[in-house]
N, C-alpha and C positions, 0 to 999 in steps of 0.2 A: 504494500500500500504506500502510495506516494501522500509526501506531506507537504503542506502551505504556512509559510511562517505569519505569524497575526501581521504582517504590514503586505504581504502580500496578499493576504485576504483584503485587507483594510482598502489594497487600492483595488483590486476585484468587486468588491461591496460597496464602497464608494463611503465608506465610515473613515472615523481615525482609527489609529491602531488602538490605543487606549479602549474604544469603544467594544472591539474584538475581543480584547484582554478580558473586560467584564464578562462579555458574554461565557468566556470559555470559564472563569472564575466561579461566575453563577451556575454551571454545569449545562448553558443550554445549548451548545454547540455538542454534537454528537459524538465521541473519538478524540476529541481534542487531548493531549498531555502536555505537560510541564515537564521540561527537559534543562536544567538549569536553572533559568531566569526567562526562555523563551517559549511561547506558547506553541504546536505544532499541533495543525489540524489538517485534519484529513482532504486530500482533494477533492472530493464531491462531498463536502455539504455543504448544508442550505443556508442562507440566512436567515439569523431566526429575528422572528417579527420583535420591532422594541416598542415596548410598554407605552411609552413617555409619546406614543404616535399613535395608540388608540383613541377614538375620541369617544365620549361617554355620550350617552343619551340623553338629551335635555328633558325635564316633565316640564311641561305647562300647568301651572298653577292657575 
């Protein structure tokens, strides 16, 4: 299995790298490990959806 370092993800994804870090940290990246200090994730996965970009349902009062 081939690996993607989080800044090659980042420019793949179009995030910063930081953002990829999270992800892989929060466990939501799939296969991702920690080798060092560097994050190494798998070549095919997904990007996972972030939080901070759903938008919630307004109720009308």
């Amino acid at each position: 299995m081939d690996y993607l370092t989080s800044a090659e993800c980042a420019k793949k994804w179009n995030v910063s790298q930081r953002r990829v870090a999270i992800y892989c940290k929060e466990g939501r990246i799939e296969g991702a490990v920690l080798r060092g200090r560097m994050w190494l994730i798998p070549e095919g996965a997904k990007k996972p959806e972030d939080p901070r970009r759903i938008r919630k349902k307004r109720t009308v009062k």
